[in-house]
C-alpha positions as semicolon CSV with decimal commas, in nm:
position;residue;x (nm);y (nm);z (nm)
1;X;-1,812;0,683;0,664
2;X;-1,827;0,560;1,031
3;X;-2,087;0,836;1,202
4;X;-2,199;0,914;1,575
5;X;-2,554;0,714;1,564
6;X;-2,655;0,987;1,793
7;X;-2,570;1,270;1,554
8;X;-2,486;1,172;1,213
9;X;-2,178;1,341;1,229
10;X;-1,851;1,181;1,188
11;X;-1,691;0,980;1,467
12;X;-1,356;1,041;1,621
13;X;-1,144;0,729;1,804
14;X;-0,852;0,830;2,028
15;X;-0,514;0,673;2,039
16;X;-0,572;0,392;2,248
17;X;-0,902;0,346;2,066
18;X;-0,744;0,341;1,724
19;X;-0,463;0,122;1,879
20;X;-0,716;-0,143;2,011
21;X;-0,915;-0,169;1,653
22;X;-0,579;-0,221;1,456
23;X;-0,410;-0,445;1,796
24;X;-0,035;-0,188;1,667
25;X;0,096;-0,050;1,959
26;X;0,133;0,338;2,011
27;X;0,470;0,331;1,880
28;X;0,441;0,114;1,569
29;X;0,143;0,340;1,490
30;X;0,307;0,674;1,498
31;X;0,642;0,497;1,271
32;X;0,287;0,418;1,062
33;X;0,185;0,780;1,088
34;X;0,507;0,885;1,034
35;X;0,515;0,686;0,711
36;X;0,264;0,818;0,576
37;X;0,113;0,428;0,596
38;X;-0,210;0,524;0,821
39;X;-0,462;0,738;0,801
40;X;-0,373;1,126;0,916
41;X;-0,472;1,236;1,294
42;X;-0,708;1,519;1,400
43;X;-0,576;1,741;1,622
44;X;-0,796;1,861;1,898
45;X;-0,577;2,042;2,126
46;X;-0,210;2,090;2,193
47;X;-0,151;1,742;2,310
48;X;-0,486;1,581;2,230
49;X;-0,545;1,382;1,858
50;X;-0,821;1,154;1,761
51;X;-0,866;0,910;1,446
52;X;-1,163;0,931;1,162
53;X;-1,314;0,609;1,310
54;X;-1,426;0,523;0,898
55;X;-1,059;0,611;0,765
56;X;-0,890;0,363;1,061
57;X;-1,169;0,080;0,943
58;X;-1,091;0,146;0,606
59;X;-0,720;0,095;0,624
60;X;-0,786;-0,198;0,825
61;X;-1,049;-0,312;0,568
62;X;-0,725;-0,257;0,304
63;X;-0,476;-0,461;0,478
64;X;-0,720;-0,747;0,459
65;X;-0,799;-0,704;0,082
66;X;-0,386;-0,739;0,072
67;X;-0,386;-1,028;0,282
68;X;-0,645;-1,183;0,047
69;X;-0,430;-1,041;-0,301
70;X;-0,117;-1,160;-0,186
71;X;-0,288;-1,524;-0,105
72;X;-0,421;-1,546;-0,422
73;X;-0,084;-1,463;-0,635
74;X;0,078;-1,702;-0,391
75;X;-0,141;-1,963;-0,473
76;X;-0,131;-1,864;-0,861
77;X;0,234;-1,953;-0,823
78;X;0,210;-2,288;-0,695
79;X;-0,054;-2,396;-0,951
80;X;0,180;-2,297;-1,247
């Protein structure tokens, strides 16, 4: 889990933050949300949310183990 060096304790991105690490844009992020394809939101106000910065670097940590499955069976194909 991603922590605050400073206190140990979890770290929270924001929006834009979460948007920058995973280059979606706000919109294609909430369809994600939406979804159910990316990691839940924290709410920390009535208009305010943040991101678990360990759950965001974990689904992007995911994608690439896809990327890397999906190369593989490709290849795996063309060798048969």
């Amino acid at each position: 889990m991603s922590t605050n060096p400073f206190t140990n304790e979890p770290c929270l991105v924001s929006m834009k933050t979460a948007c920058a690490l995973t280059s979606l844009s706000r919109t294609m992020l909430n369809r994600y949300r939406g979804e159910g394809r990316f990691p839940a939101a924290v709410s920390l106000g009535d208009k305010r949310i943040a991101f678990v910065k360990s759950e965001v670097s974990e689904w992007i940590s995911a994608r690439i183990a896809a990327r890397a499955a999906n190369d593989n069976s490709k290849s795996g194909t063309q060798a048969a």
